[in-house]
Every structure is written in C-alpha cells, then in structure tokens.
TINUMAR-448167 format. One record per residue (C-alpha): chain; residue number from 1; x, y, z. Coordinates in steps of 0.25 Angstrom, whole numbers, plus 5000, padded with zeros to 4 digits. Example, Ala and Ser with C-alpha at 12.3 -4.5 7.8 and 13.67 -1.06 7.14 Angstrom:
BEGIN
VEXKOL, A, 1, 5049, 4982, 5031
VEXKOL, A, 2, 5055, 4996, 5029
//
This chain:
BEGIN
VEXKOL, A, 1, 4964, 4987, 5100
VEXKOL, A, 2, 4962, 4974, 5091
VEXKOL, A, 3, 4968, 4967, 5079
VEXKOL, A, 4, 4957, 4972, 5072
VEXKOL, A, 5, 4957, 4986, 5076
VEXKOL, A, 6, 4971, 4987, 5075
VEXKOL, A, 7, 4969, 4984, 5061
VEXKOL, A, 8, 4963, 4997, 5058
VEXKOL, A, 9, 4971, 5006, 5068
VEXKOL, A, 10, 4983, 5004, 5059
VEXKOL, A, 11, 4987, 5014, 5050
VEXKOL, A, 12, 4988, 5013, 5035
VEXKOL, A, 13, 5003, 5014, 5030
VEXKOL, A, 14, 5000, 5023, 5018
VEXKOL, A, 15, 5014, 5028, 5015
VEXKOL, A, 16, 5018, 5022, 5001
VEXKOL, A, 17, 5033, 5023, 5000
VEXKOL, A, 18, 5042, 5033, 5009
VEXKOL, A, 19, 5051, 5032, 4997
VEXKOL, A, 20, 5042, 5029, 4986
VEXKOL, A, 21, 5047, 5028, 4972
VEXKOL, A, 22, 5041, 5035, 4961
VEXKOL, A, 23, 5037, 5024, 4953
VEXKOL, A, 24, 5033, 5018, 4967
VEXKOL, A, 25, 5036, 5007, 4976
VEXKOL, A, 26, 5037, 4995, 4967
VEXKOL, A, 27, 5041, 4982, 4972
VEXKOL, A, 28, 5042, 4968, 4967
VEXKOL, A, 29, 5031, 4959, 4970
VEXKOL, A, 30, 5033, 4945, 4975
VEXKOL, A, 31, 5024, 4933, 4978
VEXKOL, A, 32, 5016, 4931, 4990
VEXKOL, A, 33, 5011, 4920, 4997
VEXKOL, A, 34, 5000, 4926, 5003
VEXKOL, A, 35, 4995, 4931, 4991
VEXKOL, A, 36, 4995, 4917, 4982
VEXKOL, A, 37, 4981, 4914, 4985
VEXKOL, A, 38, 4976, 4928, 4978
VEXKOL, A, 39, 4978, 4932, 4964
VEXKOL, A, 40, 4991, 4936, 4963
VEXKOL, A, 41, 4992, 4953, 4959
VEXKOL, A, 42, 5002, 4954, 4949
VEXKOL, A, 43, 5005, 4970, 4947
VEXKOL, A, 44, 5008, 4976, 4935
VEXKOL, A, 45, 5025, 4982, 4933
VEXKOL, A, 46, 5029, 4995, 4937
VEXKOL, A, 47, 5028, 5004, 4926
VEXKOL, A, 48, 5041, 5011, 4919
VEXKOL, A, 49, 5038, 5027, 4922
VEXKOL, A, 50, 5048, 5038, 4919
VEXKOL, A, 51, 5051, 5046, 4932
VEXKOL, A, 52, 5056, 5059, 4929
VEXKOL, A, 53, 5067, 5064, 4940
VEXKOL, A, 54, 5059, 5076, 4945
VEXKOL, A, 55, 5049, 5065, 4949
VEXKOL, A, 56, 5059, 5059, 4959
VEXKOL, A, 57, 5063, 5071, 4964
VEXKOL, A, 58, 5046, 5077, 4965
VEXKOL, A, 59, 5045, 5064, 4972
VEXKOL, A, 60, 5055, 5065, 4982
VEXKOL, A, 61, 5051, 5080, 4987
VEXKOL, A, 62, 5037, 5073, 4988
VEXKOL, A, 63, 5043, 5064, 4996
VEXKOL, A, 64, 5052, 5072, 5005
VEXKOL, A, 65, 5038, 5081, 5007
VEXKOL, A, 66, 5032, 5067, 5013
VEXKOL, A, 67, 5043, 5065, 5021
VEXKOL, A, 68, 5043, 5078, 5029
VEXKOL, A, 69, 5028, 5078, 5029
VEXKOL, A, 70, 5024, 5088, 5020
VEXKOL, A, 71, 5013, 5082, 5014
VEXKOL, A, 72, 5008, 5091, 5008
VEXKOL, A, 73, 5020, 5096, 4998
VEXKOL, A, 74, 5021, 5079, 4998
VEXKOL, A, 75, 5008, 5078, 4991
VEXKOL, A, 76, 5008, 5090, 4982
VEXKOL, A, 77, 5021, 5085, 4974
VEXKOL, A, 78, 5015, 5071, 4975
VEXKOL, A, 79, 5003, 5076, 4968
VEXKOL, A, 80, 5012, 5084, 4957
VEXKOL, A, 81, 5020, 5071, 4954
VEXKOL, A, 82, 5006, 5063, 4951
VEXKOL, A, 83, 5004, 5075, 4941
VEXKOL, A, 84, 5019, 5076, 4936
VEXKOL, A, 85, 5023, 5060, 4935
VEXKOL, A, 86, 5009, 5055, 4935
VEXKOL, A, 87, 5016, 5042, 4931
VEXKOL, A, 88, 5023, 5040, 4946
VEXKOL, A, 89, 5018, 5031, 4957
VEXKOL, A, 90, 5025, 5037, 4968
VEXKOL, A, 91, 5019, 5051, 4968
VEXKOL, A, 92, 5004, 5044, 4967
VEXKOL, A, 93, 5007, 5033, 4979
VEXKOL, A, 94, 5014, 5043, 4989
VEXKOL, A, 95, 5002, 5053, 4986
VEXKOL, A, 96, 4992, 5042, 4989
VEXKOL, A, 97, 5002, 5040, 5002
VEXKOL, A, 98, 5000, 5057, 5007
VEXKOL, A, 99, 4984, 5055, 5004
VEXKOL, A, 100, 4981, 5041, 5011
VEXKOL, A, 101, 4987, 5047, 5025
VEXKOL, A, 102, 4978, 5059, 5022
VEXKOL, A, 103, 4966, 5052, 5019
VEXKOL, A, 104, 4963, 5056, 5006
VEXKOL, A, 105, 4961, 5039, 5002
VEXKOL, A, 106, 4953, 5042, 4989
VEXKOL, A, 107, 4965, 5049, 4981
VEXKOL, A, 108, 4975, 5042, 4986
VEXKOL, A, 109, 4970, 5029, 4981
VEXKOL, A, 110, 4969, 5035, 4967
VEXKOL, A, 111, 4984, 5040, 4971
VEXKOL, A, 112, 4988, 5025, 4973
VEXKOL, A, 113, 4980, 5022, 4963
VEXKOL, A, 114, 4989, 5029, 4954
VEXKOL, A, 115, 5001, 5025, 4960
VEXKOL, A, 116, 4999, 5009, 4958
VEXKOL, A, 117, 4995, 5012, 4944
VEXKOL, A, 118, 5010, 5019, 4941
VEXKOL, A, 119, 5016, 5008, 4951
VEXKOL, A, 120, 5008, 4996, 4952
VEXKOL, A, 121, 5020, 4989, 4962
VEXKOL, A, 122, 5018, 4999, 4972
VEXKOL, A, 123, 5016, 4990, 4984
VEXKOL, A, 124, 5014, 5003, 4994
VEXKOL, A, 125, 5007, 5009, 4984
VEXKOL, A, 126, 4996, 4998, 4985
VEXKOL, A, 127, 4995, 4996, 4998
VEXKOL, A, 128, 4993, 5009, 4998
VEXKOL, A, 129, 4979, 5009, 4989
VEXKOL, A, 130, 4978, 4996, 4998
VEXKOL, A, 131, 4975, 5003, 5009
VEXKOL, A, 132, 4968, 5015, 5003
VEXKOL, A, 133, 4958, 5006, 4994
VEXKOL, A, 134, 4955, 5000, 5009
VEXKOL, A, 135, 4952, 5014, 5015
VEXKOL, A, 136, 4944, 5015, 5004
VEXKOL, A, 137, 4936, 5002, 5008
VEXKOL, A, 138, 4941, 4995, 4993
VEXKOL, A, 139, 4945, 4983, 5000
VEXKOL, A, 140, 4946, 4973, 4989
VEXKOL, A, 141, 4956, 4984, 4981
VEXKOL, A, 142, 4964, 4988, 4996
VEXKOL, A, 143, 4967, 4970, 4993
VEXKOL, A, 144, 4972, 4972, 4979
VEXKOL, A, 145, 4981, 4984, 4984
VEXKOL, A, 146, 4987, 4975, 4995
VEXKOL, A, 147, 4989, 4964, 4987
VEXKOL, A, 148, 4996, 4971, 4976
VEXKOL, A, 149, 5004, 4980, 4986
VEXKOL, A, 150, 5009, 4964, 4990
VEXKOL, A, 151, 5011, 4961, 4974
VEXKOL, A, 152, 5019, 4974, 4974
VEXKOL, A, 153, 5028, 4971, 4986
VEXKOL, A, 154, 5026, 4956, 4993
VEXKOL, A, 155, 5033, 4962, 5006
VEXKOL, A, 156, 5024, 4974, 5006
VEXKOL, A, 157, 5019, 4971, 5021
VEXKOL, A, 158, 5010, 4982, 5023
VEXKOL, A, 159, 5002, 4980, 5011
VEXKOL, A, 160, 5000, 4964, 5017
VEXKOL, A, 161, 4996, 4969, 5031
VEXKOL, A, 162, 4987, 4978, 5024
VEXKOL, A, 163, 4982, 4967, 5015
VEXKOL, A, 164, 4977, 4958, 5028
VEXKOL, A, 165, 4972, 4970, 5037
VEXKOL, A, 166, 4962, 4973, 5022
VEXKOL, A, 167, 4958, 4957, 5022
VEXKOL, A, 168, 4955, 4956, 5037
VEXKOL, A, 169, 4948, 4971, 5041
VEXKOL, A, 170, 4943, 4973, 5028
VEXKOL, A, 171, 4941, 4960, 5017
VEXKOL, A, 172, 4937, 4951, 5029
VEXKOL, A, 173, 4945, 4941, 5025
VEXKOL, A, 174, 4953, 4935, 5036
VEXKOL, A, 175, 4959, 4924, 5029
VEXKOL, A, 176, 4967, 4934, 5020
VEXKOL, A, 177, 4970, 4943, 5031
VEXKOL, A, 178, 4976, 4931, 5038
VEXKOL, A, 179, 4985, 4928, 5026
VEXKOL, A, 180, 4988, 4943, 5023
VEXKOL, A, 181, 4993, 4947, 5039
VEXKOL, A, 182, 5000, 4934, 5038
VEXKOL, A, 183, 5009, 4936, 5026
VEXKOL, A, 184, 5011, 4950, 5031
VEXKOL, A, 185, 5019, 4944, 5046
VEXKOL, A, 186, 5026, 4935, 5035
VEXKOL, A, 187, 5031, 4949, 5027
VEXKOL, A, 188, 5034, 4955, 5040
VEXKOL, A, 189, 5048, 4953, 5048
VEXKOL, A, 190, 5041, 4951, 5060
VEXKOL, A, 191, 5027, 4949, 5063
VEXKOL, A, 192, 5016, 4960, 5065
VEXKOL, A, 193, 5011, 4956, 5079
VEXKOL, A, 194, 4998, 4966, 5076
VEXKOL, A, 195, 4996, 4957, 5062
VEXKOL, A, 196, 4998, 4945, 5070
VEXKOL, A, 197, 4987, 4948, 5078
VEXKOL, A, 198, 4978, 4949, 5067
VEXKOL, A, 199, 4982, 4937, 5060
VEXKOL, A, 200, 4976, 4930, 5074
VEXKOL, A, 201, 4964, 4936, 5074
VEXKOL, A, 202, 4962, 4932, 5059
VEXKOL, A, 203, 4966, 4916, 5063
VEXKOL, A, 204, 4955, 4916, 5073
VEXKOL, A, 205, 4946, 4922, 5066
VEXKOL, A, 206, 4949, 4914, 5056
VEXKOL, A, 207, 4948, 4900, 5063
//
C-alpha cells in the first residue's frame, strides 16, 4: 500500500472526550509557530452556564451507557439532556461522537455545531466538525475547524495531523501540508515513521 493510499485507509478518531465535561473540553490556547504566517484565530471565552446537579449525574449514566456499549440507552439520555440543559456542550459533542461512527454526518455536524457554539474552546469538539465538514467535502470550513481546534489546544496533535492529510489529499496544497506534518513530529515525543514518509514524498514532489 502507498503513502498516499495509507492516507485514506486510516480511520477517523471521532470519540470527543472519554471523560468529557459538561461545559466541554476547554483548554488554554497558546502560540504557534507554524501558524504565524496565517491569520491568527482568536476564540471567543467559555461562557459562564449554571449546571444544575441532576445534569452531572444524567451525564454520567450517559456515559457509563457509552462505556459498556449500550448505545443506544447512550444516546436516548444524550438526546433528553439537549432538550433539559440545552445550554451544555457536552451532551451535543458526545451525541455528535455516537452519530459520526454511525454515519449519520449531516446531524451530527449540526450536533457539533451546537456544541462549539456553547464551548467555543472545545479543541476535540472542532476537530471533530474538522473532520465531519471534510466528509461532507466543505474543505475550506474542515481548515477553519482544524485551525481553531489548535487555537483551542496548541498540543492538540491529531487536529495537526488531520490538518496536513486536509492540505495534501484534499486543498492541493503541498507546501502547507509540509509545514503542518512537520509541526505535527515536532508535537509528538517520538517521530511517526508513516508521517515521515509522507513528508518525503512532499519534499520531492516539491523540488
């Protein structure tokens, strides 16, 4: 199989957070060097929500259901805590999570939609929508998803791998894709060697 083939055959991490909190996974962003020749993406603050206790404990059955599978009785109480705590992240980002893996694209982007409108610091959350927007073949708006999944979380590595594979397959535009892979080995504690490949097949192509 090729660089390029392998490319495609990997599959798409949808889960957002095995723990995720209610008002989602936010995160501090901080500056990055690959990133300084692009307009710089400045998010907008968490906002302050009440979070009634019956939500955390809903949210933890919802959970637990995940875990042991059932999801099914996952999604039914993910569902009922959009409609009870409509002002929540979590419940709209872990839904999108159950409907991505089944294939039903179109509502979970509105579900993640929703869910970086109540959390825009959501770094999962986004490249999330990042991947789903690509699915959907809205490349320009699976790059603004990436990029603020990074402005969400600097050290958010897969939202950077996934940001070089949309340049390279999908944008055509190697020169990017170089500098994204290459900022993703420099996140990484040891280098990817399938990356690593890809990065010299861009290099001669690039020559």
């Amino acid at each position: 199989m090729s660089s390029r083939s392998t490319r495609f055959a990997r599959p798409a991490a949808l889960v957002i957070c095995a723990a995720a909190m209610l008002a989602g996974c936010a995160t501090s962003p901080a500056p990055r060097p690959a990133e300084r020749a692009q307009a710089p993406i400045n998010l907008p603050p968490v906002p302050q929500v009440e979070i009634p206790d019956a939500a955390f404990n809903d949210f933890a059955a919802a959970l637990n259901a995940l875990k042991r599978g059932n999801t099914a009785a996952a999604e039914s109480a993910l569902r009922t805590m959009t409609r009870n705590y409509p002002q929540i992240a979590g419940p709209y980002s872990n839904l999108a999570g159950i409907l991505a893996e089944r294939g039903d694209d179109d509502e979970a982007l509105d579900m993640i939609r929703q869910a970086v409108e109540r959390n825009p610091r959501s770094a999962p959350a986004y490249n999330l929508q990042g991947l789903l927007e690509r699915r959907a073949g809205n490349f320009d708006a699976a790059e603004q998803a990436y990029r603020k999944a990074l402005a969400a979380d600097a050290t958010f590595t897969d939202a950077q791998r996934n940001l070089g594979i949309l340049y390279d397959l999908y944008l055509r535009k190697p020169g990017k894709a170089l500098d994204a892979y290459r900022a993703y080995q420099d996140m990484i504690a040891e280098p990817d060697e399938t990356v690593g490949i890809w990065i010299a097949d861009l290099e001669r192509r690039t020559k």
